[in-house]
C-alpha positions as CSV (number, residue, x, y, z in Angstrom):
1,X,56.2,115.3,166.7
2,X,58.7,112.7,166.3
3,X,60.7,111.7,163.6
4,X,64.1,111.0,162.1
5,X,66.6,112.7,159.7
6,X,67.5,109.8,157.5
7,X,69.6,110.5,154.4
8,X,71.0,108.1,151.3
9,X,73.6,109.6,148.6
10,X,70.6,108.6,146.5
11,X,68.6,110.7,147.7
12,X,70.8,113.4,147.6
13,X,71.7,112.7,143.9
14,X,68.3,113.5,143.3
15,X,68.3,116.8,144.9
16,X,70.5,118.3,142.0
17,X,73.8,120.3,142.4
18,X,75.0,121.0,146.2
19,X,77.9,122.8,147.6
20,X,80.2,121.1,149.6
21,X,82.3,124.1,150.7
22,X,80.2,126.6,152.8
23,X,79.2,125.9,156.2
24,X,75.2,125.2,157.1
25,X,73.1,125.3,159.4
26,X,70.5,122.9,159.7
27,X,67.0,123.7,159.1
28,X,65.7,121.1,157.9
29,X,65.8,117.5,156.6
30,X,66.3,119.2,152.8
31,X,69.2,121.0,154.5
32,X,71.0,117.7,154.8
33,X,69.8,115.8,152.0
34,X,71.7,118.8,150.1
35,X,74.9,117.6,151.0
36,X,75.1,114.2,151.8
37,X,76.1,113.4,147.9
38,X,79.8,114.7,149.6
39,X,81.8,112.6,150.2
40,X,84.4,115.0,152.1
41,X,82.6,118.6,153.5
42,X,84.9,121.3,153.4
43,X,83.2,123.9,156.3
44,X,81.0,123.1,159.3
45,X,77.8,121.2,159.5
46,X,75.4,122.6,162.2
47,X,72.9,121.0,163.9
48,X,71.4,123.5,166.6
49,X,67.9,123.0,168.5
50,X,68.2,126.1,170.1
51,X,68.7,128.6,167.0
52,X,67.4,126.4,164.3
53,X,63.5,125.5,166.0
54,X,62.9,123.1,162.7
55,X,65.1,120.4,164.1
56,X,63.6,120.7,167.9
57,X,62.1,117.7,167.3
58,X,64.6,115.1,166.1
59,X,65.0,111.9,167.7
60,X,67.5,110.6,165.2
61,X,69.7,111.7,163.0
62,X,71.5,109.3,160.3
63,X,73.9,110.7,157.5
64,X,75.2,108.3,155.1
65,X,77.7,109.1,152.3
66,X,80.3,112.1,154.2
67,X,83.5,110.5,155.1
68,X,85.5,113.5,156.0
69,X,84.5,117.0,157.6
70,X,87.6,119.1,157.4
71,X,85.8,121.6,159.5
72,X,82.9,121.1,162.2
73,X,80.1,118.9,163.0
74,X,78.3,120.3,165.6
75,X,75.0,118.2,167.2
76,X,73.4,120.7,170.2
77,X,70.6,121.8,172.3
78,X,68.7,118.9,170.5
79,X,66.4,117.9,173.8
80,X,64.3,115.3,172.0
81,X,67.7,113.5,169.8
82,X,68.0,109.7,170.7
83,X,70.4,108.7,168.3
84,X,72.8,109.6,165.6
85,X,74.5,107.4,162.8
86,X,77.0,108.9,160.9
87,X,78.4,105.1,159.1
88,X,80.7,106.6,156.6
89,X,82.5,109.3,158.7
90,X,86.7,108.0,159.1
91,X,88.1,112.4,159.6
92,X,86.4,115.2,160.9
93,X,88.3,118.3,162.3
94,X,85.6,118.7,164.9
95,X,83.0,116.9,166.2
96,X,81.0,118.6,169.1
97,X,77.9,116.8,170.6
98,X,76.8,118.7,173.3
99,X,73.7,119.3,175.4
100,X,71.5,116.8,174.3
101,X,70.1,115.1,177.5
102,X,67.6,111.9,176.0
103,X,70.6,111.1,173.4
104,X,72.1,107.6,174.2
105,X,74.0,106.1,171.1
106,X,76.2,108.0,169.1
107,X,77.5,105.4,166.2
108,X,80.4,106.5,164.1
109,X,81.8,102.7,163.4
110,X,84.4,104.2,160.5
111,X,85.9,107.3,162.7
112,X,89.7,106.9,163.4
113,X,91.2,110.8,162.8
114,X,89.6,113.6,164.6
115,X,91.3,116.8,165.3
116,X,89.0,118.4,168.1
117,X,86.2,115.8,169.8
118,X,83.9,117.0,172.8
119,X,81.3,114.9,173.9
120,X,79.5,117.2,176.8
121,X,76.6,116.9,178.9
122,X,75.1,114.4,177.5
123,X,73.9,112.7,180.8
124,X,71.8,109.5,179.0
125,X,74.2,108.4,176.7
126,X,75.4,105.1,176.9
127,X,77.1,104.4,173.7
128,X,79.8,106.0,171.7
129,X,80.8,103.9,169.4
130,X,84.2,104.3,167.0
131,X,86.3,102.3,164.9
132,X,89.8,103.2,166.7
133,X,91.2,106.5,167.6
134,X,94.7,106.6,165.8
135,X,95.0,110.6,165.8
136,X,93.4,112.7,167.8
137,X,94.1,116.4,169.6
138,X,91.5,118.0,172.0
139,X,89.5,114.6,173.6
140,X,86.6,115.5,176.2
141,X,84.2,113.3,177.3
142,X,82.3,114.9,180.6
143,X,79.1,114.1,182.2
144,X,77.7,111.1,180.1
145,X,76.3,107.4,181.1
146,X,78.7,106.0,179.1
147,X,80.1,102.8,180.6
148,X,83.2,101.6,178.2
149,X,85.2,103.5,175.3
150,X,86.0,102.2,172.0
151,X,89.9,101.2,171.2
152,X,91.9,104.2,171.7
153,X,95.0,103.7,169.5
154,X,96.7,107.2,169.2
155,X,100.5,107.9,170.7
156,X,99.8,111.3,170.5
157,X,97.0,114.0,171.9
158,X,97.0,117.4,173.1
159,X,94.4,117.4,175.5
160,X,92.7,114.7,177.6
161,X,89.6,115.2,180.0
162,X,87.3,113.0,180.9
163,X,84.9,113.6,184.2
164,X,81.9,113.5,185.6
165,X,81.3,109.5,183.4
166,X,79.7,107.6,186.6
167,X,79.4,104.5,184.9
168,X,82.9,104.5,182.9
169,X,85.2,102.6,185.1
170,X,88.0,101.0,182.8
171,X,90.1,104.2,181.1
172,X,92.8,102.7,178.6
173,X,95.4,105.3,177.4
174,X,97.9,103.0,177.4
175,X,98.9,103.9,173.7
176,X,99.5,107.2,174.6
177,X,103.4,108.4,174.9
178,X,103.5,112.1,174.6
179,X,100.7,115.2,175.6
180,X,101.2,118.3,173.9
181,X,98.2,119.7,176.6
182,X,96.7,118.9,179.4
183,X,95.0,115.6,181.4
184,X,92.4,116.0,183.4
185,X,90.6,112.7,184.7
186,X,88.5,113.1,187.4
187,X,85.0,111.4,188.8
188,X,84.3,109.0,186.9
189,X,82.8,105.4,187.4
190,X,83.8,103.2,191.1
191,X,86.5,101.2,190.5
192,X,88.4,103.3,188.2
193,X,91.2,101.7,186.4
194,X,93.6,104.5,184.7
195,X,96.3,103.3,182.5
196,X,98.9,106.2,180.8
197,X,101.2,103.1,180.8
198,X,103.6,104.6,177.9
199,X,103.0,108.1,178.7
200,X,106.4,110.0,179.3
201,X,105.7,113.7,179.1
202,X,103.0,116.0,179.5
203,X,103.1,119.8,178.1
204,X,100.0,120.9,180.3
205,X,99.0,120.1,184.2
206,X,98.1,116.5,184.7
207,X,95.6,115.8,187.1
208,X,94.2,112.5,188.3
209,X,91.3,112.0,190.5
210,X,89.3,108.7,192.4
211,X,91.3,106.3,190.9
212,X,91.6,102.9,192.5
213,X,94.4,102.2,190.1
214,X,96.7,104.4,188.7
215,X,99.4,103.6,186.1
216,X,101.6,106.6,185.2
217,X,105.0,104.9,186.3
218,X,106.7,106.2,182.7
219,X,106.1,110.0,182.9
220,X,109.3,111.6,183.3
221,X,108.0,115.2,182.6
222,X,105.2,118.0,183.4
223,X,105.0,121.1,182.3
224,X,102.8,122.7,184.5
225,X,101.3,121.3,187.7
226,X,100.8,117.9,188.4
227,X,97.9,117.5,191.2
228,X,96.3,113.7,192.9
229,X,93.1,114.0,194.6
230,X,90.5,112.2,196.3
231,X,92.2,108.8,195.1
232,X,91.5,105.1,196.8
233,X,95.1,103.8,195.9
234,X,97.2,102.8,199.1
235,X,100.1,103.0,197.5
236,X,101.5,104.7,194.7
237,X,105.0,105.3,193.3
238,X,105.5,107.8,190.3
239,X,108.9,105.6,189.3
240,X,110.2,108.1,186.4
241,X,108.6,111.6,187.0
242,X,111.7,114.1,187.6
243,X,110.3,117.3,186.7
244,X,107.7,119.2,187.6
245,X,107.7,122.3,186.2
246,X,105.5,124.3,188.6
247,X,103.4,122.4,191.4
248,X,103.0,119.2,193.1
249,X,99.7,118.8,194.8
250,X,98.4,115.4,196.4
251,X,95.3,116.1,198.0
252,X,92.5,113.9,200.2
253,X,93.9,111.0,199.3
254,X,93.8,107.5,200.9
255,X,97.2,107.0,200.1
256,X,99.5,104.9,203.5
257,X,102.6,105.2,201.2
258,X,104.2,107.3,198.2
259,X,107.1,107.6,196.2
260,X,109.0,109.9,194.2
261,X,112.3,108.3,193.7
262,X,113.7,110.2,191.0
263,X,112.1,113.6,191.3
264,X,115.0,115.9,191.4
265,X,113.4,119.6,191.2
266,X,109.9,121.3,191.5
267,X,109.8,124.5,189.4
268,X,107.2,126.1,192.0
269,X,105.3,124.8,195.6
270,X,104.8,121.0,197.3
271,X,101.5,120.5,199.1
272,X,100.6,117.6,200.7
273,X,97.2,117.9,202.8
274,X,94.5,115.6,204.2
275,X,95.7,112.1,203.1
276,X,94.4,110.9,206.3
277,X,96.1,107.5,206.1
278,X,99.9,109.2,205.2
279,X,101.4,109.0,208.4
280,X,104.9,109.5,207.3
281,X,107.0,111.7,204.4
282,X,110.1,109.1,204.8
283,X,113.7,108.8,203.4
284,X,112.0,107.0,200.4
285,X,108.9,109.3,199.6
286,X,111.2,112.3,197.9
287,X,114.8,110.8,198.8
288,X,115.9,112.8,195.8
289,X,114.6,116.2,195.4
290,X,116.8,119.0,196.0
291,X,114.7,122.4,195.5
292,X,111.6,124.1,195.7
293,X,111.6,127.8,194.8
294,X,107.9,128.5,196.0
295,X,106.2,127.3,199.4
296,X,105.6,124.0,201.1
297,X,102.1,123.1,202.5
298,X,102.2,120.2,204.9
299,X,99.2,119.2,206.7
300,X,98.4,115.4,208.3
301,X,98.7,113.4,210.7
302,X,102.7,113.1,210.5
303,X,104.6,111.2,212.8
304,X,107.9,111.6,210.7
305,X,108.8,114.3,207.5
306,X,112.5,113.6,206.3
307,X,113.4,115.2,203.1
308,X,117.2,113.3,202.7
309,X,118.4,115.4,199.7
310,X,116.7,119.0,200.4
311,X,119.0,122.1,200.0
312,X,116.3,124.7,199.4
313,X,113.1,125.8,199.8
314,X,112.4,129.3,199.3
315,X,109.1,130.0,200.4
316,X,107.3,129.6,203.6
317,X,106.7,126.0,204.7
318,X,103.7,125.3,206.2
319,X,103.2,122.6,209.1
320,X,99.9,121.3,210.6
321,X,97.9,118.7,211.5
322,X,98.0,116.1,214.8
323,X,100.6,113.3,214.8
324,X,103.6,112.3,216.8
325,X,105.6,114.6,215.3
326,X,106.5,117.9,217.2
327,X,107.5,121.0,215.6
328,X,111.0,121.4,216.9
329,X,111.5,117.9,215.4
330,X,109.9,119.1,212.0
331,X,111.7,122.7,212.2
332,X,115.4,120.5,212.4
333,X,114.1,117.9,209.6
334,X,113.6,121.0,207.2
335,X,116.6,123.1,208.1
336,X,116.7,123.6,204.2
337,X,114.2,126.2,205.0
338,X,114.6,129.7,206.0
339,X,111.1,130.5,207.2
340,X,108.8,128.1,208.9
341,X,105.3,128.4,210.4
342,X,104.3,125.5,212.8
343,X,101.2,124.6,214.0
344,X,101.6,120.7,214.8
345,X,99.5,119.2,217.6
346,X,101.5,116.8,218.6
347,X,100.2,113.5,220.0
348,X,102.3,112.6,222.8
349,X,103.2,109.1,222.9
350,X,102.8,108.3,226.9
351,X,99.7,110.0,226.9
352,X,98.3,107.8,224.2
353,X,99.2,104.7,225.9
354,X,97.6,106.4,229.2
355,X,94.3,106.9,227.3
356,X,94.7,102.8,226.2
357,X,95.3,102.0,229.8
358,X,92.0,104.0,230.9
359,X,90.1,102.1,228.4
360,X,91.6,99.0,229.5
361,X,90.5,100.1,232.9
362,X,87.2,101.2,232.0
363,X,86.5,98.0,230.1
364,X,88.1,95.7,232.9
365,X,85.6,97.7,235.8
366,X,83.1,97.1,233.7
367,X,83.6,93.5,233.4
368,X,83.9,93.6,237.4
369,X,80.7,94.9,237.9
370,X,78.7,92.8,235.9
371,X,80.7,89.9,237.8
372,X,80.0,91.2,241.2
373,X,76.4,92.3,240.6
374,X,75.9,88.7,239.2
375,X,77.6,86.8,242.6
376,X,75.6,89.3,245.0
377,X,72.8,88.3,243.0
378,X,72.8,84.4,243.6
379,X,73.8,85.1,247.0
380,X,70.6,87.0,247.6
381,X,69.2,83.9,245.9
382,X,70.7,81.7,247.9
383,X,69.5,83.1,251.0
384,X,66.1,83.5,250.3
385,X,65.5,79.6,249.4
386,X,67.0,79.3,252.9
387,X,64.5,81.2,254.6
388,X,61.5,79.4,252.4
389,X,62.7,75.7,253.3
390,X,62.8,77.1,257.0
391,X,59.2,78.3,256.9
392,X,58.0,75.2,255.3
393,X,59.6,73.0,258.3
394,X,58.2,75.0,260.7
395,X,54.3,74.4,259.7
């Protein structure tokens, strides 16, 4: 049966005393109504379909009168929730909706500080609405319908992830100057626009993926690896990045052209594989960088690798792929390195235009052929009206 959780501070006053310092999990509507005479809950709040069975059924829940949680609100397993208000809330240290698949509006219009916020598989909902987010740590948002995010306002955040949002195509972190984490954005809506604009440093990996635009042209730093996938950009430059602290990974990307133009070190391996479109590692794509102390993957279709600046590589570098490049070629470029394993196919550049002269050919015979079978055609034509008109004189 259907029906909503819907509680006033009135209502609450009228419950009697209520403890606003030990955590609970929900039962029942009374279980709520108990507290919402708090105006800041000091332990968890726990709304759980799975181990509590009295709440199965909810299809809305609305708490008026908590502004701040300084421990958990946690909304789960609820598989009949549609909505949940919570108009007062401005802090919580956690908020954790997860696994509620017919939920699609989550309201908290006051929310602006929140110290841990996971918003997980929750595939219909649409709207999460916030006033701003001015301080945040852990933000998640994965596998949700949601199409647009409230103003995000904060400069700081530990960790950012946000995947699997099909419909969420405009992703604003522009406010955002320093990670203490990671950032992980990755399949979300066609078109994405991804803006770090102000971001300089990041303490965790960074990893973007199927962006059509990309703004990170201030980060300067990563502390871990730093890894591009599966994006539609043709072009991208990473104008200020030049550190990365362990790997550099760029990865089935549609990318004709990159840059790198400051990136002096890499603290661990370079691979560069499957960007179908990247023809060419030039003078300008890493015309800096002067070590790698792990391995070097390179595989495309490379008609050109120059690394101007390269002094060391101390792994084994990796070469494959089909392009005009040969491996003697390659194995000179990289003389930087002390071990090499080459597998080019290399295109050779006669033989290509031989294959565009056969098809010339081809096509031209073809083109003959019709023309000839056409002129032997009327000239069958020709003479068999011949013989008719003959025939006619004669009787």
């Amino acid at each position: 049966m259907k029906y909503a959780l819907a509680i006033s501070a009135l209502a609450a006053l009228a419950a009697g005393a209520t403890s606003c310092t030990k955590t609970i999990n929900v039962s029942s509507q009374s279980d709520l109504q108990s507290i919402s005479s708090c105006s800041t809950f000091k332990a968890d709040i726990v709304i759980d379909g799975v181990e509590e069975e009295g709440v199965a059924g909810l299809t809305a829940i609305s708490v008026d009168g908590i502004e701040e949680i300084t421990g958990s609100l946690v909304i789960q397993n609820l598989y009949n929730l549609e909505t949940v208000t919570f108009p007062s809330l401005t802090t919580a240290g956690s908020l954790k909706v997860l696994n509620n698949t017919k939920v699609y509006k989550l309201d908290f219009p006051a929310l602006t500080s929140i110290d841990d916020l996971q918003i997980i598989n929750d595939p219909s909902l649409q709207e999460f609405n916030y006033k701003n987010i001015s301080s945040i740590g852990n933000f998640q948002i994965i596998n949700t319908h949601i199409a647009t995010l409230s103003p995000f306002v904060a400069t700081k955040a530990t960790n950012i992830e946000i995947a699997s949002n099909n419909q969420l195509s405009q992703l604003d972190f522009s406010s955002v100057q320093q990670m203490a984490g990671y950032i992980n954005i990755a399949n979300n809506g066609r078109n994405a626009n991804i803006s770090f604009a102000q971001l300089t440093a990041v303490g965790g990996n960074a990893s973007f993926a199927d962006a059509y635009a990309l703004d990170i042209g201030k980060l300067s730093t990563v502390a871990d690896d730093f890894s591009l996938y599966t994006n539609k950009l043709d072009n991208l430059t990473v104008a200020s990045l030049s550190q990365a602290k362990k790997s550099i990974t760029l990865s089935d990307n549609d990318f004709e052209a990159i840059s790198f133009p400051k990136l002096t070190t890499i603290g661990s391996s370079l691979n560069i594989a499957n960007n179908t479109n990247l023809n060419s590692i030039s003078d300008t794509t890493f015309p800096k960088l002067t070590t790698i102390p792990g391995s070097m993957i390179l595989e495309g279709s490379f008609d050109n690798i120059t690394f101007p600046s390269l002094k060391s590589v101390d792994g084994l570098v990796s070469l494959s792929g089909k392009g005009r490049l040969t491996c003697k070629e390659a194995t000179k470029e990289l003389s930087a390195a002390d071990k090499i394993d080459c597998s080019l196919e290399t295109i050779d550049e006669e033989s290509s235009n031989s294959g565009e002269e056969e098809n010339s050919k081809s096509h031209n015979s073809s083109d003959n052929s019709t023309t000839s079978g056409a002129s032997q055609t009327a000239a069958i034509a020709t003479l068999f009206g011949g013989a008719l008109a003959l025939l006619a004189a004669c009787v």
